[in-house]
C-alpha positions as CSV (number, residue, x, y, z in Angstrom):
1,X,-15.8,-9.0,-15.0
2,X,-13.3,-10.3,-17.3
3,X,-13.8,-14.4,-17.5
4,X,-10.7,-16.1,-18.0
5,X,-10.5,-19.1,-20.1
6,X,-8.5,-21.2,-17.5
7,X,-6.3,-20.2,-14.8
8,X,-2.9,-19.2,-16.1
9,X,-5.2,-16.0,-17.5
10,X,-6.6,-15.1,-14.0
11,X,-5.3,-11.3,-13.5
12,X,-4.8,-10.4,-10.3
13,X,-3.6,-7.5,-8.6
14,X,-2.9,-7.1,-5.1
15,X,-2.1,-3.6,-4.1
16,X,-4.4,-0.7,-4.3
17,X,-5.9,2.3,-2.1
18,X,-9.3,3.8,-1.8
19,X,-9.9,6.9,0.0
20,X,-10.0,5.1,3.3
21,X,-6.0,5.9,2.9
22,X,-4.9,7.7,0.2
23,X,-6.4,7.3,-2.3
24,X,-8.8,8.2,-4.9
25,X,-11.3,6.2,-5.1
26,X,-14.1,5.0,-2.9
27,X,-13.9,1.3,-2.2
28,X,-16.7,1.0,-3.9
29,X,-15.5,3.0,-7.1
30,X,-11.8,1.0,-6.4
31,X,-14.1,-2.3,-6.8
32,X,-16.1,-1.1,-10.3
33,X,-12.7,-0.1,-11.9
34,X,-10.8,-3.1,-11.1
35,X,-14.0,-4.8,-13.3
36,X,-13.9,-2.5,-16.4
37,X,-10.0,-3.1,-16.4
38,X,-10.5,-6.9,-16.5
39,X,-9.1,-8.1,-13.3
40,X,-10.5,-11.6,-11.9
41,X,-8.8,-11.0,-7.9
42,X,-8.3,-7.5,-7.1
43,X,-6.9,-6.4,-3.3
44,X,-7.8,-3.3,-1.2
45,X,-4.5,-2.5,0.7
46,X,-4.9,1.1,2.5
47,X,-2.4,2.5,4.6
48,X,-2.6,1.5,8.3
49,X,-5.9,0.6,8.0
50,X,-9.0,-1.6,7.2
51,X,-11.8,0.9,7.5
52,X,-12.9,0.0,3.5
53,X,-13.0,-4.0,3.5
54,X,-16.3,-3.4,4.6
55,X,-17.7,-1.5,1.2
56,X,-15.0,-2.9,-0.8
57,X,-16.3,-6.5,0.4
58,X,-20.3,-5.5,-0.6
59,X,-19.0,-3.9,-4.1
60,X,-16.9,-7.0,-4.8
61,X,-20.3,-9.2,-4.1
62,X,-22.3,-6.9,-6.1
63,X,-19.8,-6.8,-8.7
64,X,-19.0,-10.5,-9.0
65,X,-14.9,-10.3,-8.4
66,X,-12.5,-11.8,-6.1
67,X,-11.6,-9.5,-3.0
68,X,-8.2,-10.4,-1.2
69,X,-8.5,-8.2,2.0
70,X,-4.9,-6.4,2.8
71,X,-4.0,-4.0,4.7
72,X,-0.3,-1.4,4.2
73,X,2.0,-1.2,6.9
74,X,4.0,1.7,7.8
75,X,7.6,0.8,9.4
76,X,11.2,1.8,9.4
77,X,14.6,0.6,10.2
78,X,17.5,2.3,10.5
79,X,16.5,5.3,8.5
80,X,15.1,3.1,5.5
81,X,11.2,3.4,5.1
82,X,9.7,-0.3,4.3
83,X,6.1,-0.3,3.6
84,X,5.0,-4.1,4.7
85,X,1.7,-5.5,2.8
86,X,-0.6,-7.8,5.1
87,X,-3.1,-10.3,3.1
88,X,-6.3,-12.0,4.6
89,X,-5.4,-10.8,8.5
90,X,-7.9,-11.1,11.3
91,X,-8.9,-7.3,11.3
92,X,-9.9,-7.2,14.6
93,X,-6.2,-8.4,16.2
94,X,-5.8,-6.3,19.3
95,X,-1.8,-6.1,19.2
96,X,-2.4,-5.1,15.3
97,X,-5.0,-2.7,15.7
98,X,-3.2,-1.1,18.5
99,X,-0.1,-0.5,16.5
100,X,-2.4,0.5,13.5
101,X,-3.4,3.5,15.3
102,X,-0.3,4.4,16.5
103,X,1.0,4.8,13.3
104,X,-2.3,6.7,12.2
105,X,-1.9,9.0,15.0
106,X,2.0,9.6,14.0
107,X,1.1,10.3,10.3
108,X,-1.9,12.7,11.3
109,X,0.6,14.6,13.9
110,X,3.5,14.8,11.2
111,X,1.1,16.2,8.2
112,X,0.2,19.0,10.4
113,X,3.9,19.6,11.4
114,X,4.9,19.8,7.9
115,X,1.4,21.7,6.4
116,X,3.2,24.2,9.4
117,X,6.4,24.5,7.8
118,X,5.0,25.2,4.2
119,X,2.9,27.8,5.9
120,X,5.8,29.8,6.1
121,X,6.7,30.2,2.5
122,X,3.2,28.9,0.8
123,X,-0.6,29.7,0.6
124,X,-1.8,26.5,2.7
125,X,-3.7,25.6,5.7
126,X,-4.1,22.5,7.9
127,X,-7.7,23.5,7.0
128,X,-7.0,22.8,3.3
129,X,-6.2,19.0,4.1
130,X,-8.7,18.4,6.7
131,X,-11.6,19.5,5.2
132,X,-11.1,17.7,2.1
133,X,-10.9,14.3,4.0
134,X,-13.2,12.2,6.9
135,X,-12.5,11.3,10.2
136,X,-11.6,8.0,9.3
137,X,-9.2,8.3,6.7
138,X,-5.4,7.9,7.4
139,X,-3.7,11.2,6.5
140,X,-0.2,11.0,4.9
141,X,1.9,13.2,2.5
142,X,-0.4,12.8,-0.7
143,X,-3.2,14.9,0.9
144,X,-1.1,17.6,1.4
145,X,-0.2,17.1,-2.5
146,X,-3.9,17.6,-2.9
147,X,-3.9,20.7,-1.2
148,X,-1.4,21.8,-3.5
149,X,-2.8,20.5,-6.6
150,X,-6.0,22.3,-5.5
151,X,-3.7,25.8,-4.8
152,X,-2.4,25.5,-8.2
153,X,0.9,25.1,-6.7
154,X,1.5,22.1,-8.3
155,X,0.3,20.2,-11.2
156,X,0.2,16.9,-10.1
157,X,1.3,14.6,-6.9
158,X,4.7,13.6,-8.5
159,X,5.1,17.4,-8.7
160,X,4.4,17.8,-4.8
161,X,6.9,15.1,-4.0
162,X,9.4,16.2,-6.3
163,X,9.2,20.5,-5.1
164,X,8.3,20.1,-1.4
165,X,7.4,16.4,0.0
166,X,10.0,14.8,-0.6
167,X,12.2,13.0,2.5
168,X,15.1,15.4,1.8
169,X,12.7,18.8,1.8
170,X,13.4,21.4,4.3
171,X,9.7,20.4,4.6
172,X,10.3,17.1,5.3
173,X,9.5,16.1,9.3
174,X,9.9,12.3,9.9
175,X,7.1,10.3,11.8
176,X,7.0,7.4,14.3
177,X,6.7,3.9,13.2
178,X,7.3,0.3,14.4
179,X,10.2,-1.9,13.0
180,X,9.7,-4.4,9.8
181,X,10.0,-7.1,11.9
182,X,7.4,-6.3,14.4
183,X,4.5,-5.7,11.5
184,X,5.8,-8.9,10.3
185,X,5.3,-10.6,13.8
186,X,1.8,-9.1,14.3
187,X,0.4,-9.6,10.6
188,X,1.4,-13.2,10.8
189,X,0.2,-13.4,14.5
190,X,-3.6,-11.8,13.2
191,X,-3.2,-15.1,10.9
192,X,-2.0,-12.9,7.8
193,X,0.9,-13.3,4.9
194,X,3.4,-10.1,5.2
195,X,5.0,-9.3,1.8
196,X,7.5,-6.5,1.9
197,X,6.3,-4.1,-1.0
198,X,8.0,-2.6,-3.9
199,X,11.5,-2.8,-2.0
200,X,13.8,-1.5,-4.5
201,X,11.8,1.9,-5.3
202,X,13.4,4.9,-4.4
203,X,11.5,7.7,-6.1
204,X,9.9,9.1,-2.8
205,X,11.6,7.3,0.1
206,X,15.2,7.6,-0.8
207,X,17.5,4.6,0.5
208,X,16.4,1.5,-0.8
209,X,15.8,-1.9,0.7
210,X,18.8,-3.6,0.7
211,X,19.2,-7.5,0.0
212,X,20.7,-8.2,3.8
213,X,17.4,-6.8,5.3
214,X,15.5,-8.8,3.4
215,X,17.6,-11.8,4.3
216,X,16.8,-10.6,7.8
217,X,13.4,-10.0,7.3
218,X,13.6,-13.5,5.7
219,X,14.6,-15.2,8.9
220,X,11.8,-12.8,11.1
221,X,8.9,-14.7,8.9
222,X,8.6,-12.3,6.0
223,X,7.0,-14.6,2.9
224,X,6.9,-12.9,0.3
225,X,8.5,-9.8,-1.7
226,X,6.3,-7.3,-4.4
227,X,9.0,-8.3,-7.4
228,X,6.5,-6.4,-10.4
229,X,5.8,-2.5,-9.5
230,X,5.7,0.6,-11.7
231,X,8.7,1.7,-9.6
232,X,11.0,-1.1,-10.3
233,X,13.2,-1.0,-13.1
234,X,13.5,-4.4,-15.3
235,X,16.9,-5.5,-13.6
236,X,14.9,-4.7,-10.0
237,X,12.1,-6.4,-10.8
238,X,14.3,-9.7,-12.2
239,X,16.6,-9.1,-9.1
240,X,13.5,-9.5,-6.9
241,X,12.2,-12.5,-8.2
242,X,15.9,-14.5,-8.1
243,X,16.1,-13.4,-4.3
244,X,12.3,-14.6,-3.6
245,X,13.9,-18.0,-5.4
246,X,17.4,-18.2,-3.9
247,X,14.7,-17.0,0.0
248,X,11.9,-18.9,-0.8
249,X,10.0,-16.0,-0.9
250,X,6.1,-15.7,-2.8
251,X,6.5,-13.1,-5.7
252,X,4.2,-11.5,-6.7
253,X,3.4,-8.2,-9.2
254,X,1.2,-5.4,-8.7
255,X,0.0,-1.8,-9.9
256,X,0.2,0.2,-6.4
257,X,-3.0,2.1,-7.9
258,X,-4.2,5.1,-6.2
259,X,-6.9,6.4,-8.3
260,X,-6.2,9.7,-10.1
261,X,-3.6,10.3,-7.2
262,X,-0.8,8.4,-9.1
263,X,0.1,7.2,-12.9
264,X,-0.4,3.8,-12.2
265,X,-3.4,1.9,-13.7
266,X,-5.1,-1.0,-12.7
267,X,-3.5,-4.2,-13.7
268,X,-0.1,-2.7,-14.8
269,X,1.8,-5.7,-13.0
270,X,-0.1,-8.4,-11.9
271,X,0.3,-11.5,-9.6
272,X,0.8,-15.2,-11.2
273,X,-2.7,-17.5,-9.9
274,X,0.1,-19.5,-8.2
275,X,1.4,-17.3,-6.0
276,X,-1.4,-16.1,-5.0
277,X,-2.6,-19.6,-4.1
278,X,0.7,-19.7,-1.8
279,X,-0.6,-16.7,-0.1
280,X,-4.1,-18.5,0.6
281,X,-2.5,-21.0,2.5
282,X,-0.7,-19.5,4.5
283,X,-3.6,-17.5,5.5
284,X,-5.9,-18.2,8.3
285,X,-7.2,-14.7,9.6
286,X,-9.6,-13.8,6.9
287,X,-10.8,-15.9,3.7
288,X,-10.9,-14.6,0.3
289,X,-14.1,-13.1,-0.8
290,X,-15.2,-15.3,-3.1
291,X,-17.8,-14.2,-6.1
């Protein structure tokens, strides 16, 4: 583990996916890379779900780094897809869990819907996702990228996204999921911090977030906005961090790594020690795993 030589060098990063969602890397393997890129705090954030704090937390003890347990919340509102990240929630919040699922069960119906529809003009099978994945995992549009990838369809995810997954493919079927402001009331009701992630990115989900929903959002109990991603452009990323000011919002900065699955790397953007002291005390659902 890199060993910083006070804390305005801590790096921290808190947003990345192990193959509980998708993707990757075990939490295990997620935990031993965030070490060899020098991160000091690194978060496990999956997709509607906290089936890898477990492993994550024992790799993070065996590996001597600081584990912020998170969790990735699917929602929409009026057409616009907001992905809404949870820090240091009670996992075992009956209202959250319930609506976890839900969306689990929404995402695994709409893969097979669209793995139907590319069917008709491509060599793929429902079988070619599922058998690649456990019963655990929450199923979305990058393992059907996979599939693709291992068809030699398609190079790459981005590829996938750009040819076939998109939102605007004749491919494209739309899923169920509950409003921003309802993951906001149930992560902060399970004792957790919602942060609204990479809100300004457009590259797979079309309309962006605009500044009047997060002024809403604002007023619902949202604390904090995801300022610093790969998908942000400079004047996004500065644009972010004067509404977080003007809102009183935590900023933070983070890679959004999914393994192999994207370009992002460990500790591309990374979250100021401050902030994420902010988050801590807001917190009261689950502590941060301490080395």
């Amino acid at each position: 583990m890199h060993t910083p030589r006070n804390l305005e060098d801590m790096r921290i990063d808190l947003h990345a996916h192990s193959t509980a969602s998708d993707g990757t890397d075990t939490p295990t393997q997620l935990i031993e890379n965030a070490c060899r890129a020098g991160l000091d705090v690194i978060a496990i954030t999956d997709h509607d779900t906290t089936n890898g704090w477990d492993e994550a937390a024992t790799a993070a003890t065996n590996n001597k780094i600081t584990l912020v347990r998170g969790i990735e919340v699917s929602t929409s509102t009026n057409g616009i897809n907001i992905h809404m990240l949870g820090y240091l929630h009670n996992p075992h919040h009956t209202g959250l869990l319930n609506a976890l699922e839900r969306a689990r069960n929404s995402r695994e119906n709409r893969a097979q819907r669209i793995v139907e529809r590319l069917a008709n003009d491509l060599p793929i099978t429902w079988n070619d996702i599922s058998s690649h994945i456990d019963d655990t995992t929450t199923i979305g549009r990058p393992h059907i990228a996979d599939a693709l990838i291992r068809a030699r369809i398609v190079p790459n995810r981005d590829e996938a996204f750009r040819r076939y997954l998109h939102d605007g493919s004749p491919y494209h079927v739309p899923y169920e999921s509950i409003s921003p402001s309802e993951a906001i009331h149930l992560i902060r009701d399970a004792g957790g911090v919602p942060i609204i992630a990479h809100p300004f990115a457009t590259k797979r989900r079309g309309r962006p977030v605009t500044d009047d929903i997060i002024e809403e959002l604002t007023d619902t109990g949202l604390l904090g906005i995801e300022a610093h991603h790969l998908d942000h452009t400079p004047e996004q990323a500065t644009h972010a961090l004067d509404l977080a000011t003007q809102l009183g919002l935590i900023a933070t900065g983070s890679s959004d790594y999914h393994g192999t699955g994207k370009t992002n790397r460990l500790g591309d953007h990374t979250t100021t020690p401050q902030a994420l002291e902010a988050i801590n005390a807001h917190a009261h659902g689950t502590p941060i795993l301490q080395p």
